[in-house]
C-alpha positions in Angstrom: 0.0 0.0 0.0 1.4 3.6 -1.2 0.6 4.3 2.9 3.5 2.0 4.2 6.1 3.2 1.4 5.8 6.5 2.4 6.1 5.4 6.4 9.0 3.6 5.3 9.9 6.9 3.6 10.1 8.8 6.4 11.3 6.1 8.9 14.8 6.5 6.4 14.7 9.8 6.1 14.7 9.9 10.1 17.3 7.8 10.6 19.7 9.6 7.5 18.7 13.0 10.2 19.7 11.4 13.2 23.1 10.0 12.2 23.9 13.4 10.6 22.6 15.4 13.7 24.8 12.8 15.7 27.9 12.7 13.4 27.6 17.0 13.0 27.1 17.6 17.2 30.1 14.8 17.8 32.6 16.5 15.2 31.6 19.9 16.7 32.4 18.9 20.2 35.8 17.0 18.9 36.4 20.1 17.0 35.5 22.7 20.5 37.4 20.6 22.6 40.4 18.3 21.4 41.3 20.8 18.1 40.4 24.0 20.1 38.8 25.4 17.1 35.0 25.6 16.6 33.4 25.6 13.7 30.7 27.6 13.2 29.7 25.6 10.3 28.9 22.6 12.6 26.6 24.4 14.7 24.4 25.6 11.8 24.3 22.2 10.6 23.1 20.6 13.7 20.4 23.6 13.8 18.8 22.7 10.5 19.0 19.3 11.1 17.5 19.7 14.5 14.4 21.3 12.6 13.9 19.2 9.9 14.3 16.0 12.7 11.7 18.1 14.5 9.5 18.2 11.3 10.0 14.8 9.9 9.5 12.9 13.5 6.4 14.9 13.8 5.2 13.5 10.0 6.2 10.2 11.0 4.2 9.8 13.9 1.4 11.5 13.1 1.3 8.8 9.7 1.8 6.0 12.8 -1.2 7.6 15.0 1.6 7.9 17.4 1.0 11.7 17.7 -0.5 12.6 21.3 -4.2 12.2 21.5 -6.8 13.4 24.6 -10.0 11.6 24.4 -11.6 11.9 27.3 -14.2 13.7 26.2 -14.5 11.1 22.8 -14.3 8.0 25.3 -17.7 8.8 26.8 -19.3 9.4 23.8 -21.7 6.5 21.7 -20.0 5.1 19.1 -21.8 6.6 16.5 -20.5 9.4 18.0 -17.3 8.4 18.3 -17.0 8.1 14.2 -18.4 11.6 14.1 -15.9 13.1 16.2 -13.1 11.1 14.5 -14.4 12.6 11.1 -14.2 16.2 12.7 -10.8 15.6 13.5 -9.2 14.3 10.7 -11.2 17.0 8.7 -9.3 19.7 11.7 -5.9 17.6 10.7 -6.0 18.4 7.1 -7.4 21.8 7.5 -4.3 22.6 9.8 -1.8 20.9 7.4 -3.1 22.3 4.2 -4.0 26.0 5.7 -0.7 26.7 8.1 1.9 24.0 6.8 1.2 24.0 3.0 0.2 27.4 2.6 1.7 29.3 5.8 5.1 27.6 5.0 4.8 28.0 1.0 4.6 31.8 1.8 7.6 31.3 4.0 9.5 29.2 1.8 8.5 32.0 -1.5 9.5 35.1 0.7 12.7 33.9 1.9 13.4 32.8 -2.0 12.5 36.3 -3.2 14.3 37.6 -0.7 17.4 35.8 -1.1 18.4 35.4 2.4 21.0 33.0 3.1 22.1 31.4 6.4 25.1 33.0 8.0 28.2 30.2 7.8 27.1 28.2 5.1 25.5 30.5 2.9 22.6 28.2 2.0 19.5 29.8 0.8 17.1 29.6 4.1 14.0 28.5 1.2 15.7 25.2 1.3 15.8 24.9 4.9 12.1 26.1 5.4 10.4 23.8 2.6 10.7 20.8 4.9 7.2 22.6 6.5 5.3 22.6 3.6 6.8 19.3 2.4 5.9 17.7 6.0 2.6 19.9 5.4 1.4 17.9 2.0 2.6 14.3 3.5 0.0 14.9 6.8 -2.4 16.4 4.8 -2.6 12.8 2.6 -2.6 10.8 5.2 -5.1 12.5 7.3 -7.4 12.0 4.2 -6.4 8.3 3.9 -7.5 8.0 7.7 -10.8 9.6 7.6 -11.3 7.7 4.1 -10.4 4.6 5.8 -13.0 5.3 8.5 -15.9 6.2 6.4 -15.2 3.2 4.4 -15.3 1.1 7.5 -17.8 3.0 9.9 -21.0 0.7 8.9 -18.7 -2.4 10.6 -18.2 -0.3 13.7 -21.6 1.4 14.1 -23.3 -2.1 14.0 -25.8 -2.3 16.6 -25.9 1.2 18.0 -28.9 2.7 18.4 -28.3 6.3 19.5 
């Protein structure tokens, strides 16, 4: 299922970030310590990989259902009701994605292109380092619609013999 190749995707991409936030942090403390000479570089490095870990981790376990969940209020509730709250908030989940990831971090991403502004020791353009939002953005946004499709598809098996 397209689903568990992009999980597996991710889970890749996560483990490419943490071995470079790893290798980056240990050659920056070998380099502030045992050589004596810091290198700026390094600790720009760890930063952007530190946010796009952030991002990515955040993809990946929202596409696991990992992602923190209250439902104490949805626990008490029939389970007809249940579906219809699930609905509302996979419907919230792809709102959020598509309105503050997609379309808050493509203005982020086109602004610091048109503005050309680089990052200070490496000189990378900061658009690059700001479209893992709006990447992370799309990939939620698909699966939030493959859960609530999911559900609808299989919500007459679960509402089965509720009367409310």
């Amino acid at each position: 299922m397209m689903r568990t190749k992009v999980e597996q995707l991710l889970a890749a991409l996560l483990v490419i970030l943490s071995v470079a936030t790893l290798a980056t942090v240990v050659w920056q403390v070998i380099g502030r310590y045992l050589l004596e000479a810091p290198s700026s570089a390094t600790e720009e490095i760890a930063r952007f990989l530190l946010i796009w870990l952030g991002m990515v981790s955040m993809t990946y376990a929202f596409a696991r259902r990992m992602h923190v969940g209250v439902d104490l209020i949805s626990a008490r509730l029939s389970p007809s009701r249940q579906v219809f709250a699930a609905r509302g908030i996979w419907l919230a989940c792809i709102v959020f994605a598509l309105s503050v990831m997609v379309y808050g971090g493509g203005l982020l991403v086109r602004i610091t292109a048109t503005l050309g502004q680089t990052s200070a020791a490496l000189t990378l353009p900061m658009w690059v380092i700001y479209s893992v939002m709006p990447a992370c953005g799309l990939i939620i946004a698909y699966f939030a619609v493959s859960f609530l499709l999911e559900g609808i598809a299989t919500e007459p098996e679960a509402s089965e013999g509720d009367q409310s």
